[in-house]
C-alpha angles and dihedrals in degrees: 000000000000128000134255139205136170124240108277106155126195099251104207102128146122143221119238120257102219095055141278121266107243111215101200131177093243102032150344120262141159124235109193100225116195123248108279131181110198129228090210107091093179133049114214113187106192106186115195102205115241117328118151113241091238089070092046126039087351101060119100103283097343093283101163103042098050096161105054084049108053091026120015102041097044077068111029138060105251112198110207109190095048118142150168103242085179137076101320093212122115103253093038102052089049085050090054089044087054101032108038084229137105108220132139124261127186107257103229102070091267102113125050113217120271113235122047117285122228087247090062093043088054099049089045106049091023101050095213129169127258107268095052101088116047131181106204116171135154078221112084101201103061092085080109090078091082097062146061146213092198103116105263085021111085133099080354136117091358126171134233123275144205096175111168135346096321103028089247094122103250134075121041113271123196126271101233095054089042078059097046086052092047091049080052095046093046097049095042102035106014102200141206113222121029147181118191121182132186125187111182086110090065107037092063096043097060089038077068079234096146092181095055101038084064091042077053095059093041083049097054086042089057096047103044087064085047091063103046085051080058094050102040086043094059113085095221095045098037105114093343093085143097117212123189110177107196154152135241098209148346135227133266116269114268098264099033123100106318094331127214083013106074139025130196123107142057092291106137086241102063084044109050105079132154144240127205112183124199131173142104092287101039116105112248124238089356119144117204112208091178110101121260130172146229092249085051091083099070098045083053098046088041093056095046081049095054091232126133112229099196096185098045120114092190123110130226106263094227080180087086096057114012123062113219126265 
């Protein structure tokens, strides 16, 4: 079997002083930041697999995610026009959240994503040891995810990984059990860089299953705040920590296609996501209306992390830290 951990990254890093490179939809601009050193030592991305955004944070009052609501958004930035302007397909949209790019991937767990991922960065300018990137996912196919195509890239600098019920990179596991291996990964390995996925949302969306694909939804709800009590209750990761909590994809529009079932495609659905961002630096209660993207995940992380992704095409979110003028 092989071990998991969730992405904590070690966040020493700097901003550039000159100014950060902004990789918009329309255009590409520079906005001059400020040096910052950062308090969060350690990145968790935490990816819940496929809900449409009508059911989440779109929903009449969040009924179904009570527990983002009422604990997780009083202390966190929530973006809510955040999208994957890329290929809305599972192991796509993970490739875009850990490269910065939007590429497309064959779906079955075949094809490692093309560019570097920030968990190969890391190892490689970091020098880190071995336990300190970890891949963990219900989804074994995402084992991928570690790995790269780019030329010097591949088979090099990989994380970790915990990818399906036993951890051997093929098959779907559970999501309880993906929790109980990344509370056993953060307490033995702590380490600094993770990617968590759960994708009970999903599998019962495309099993045409409408009540579990809710329960789905209540479940991850229930789990993503999990995962923050394990984070602020461990001595190394309390209040030294960054949280995004994402999606890879949504679902298709009711009346398009097969609806809440299947994903893939430019349908506002797939592509309206969210993003909820929580950490030591990260403004509290705060809603960003500005657009941000799936690819944007990476550029931000990488910058808390003090390393330099020079493929990336994401920009630094400076809603998390800066208020506006």
């Amino acid at each position: 079997m092989k071990t998991a951990v969730i992405v904590a990254l070690t966040l020493a890093g700097l901003i550039p002083a000159g100014g950060l490179l902004f990789f918009g939809k329309q255009s590409l601009t520079t906005v001059v930041v400020p040096p910052m050193e950062f308090i969060a030592e350690n990145v968790v991305i935490l990816v819940i697999d496929g809900p449409r955004y009508t059911e989440t944070f779109g929903a009449e009052n969040m009924k179904y995610i009570p527990n983002f609501r009422d604990s997780l958004l009083p202390q966190a930035t929530f973006f809510e026009d955040f999208s994957n302007n890329g290929s809305t397909f599972t192991n796509a949209g993970h490739a875009s959240i850990t490269t910065g790019r939007y590429q497309k991937v064959e779906n079955s767990g075949l094809e490692a994503p093309k560019y570097p991922s920030i968990f190969q960065y890391y190892m490689r300018q970091r020098k880190r040891n071995y336990n300190d990137a970890w891949i963990i996912t219900s989804k074994g196919k995402l084992d991928i995810l570690a790995n790269s195509t780019y030329d010097g890239w591949t088979n090099q600098d990989m994380a970790r990984t915990w990818c399906g019920p036993e951890g051997e990179g093929y098959g779907y596991g559970n999501d309880p059990y993906t929790m109980e291996i990344t509370d056993s990964i953060i307490k033995n390995f702590h380490p600094r860089l993770l990617l968590v996925n759960l994708l009970e949302v999903d599998v019962n969306g495309h099993g045409k299953n409408w009540e579990g694909y809710i329960k789905g939804i209540q479940s991850t709800d229930q789990q993503a705040l999990q995962l923050w009590n394990m984070i602020q209750s461990d001595p190394i990761y309390k209040d030294k920590t960054a949280l995004f909590i994402t999606n890879d994809h949504g679902r298709h529009c009711d009346g398009h296609k097969d609806g809440f079932v299947s994903h893939g495609g430019g349908c506002k659905c797939c592509r309206k996501i969210s993003l909820v961002a929580l950490g030591p630096d990260f403004k509290k209660g705060r809603v960003v209306s500005e657009p941000y993207e799936l690819i944007d995940i990476a550029a931000t992380a990488a910058e808390i992390l003090g390393i330099n992704m020079s493929l990336s095409k994401g920009r630094f979110m400076t809603d998390l830290v800066f208020d506006k003028e």
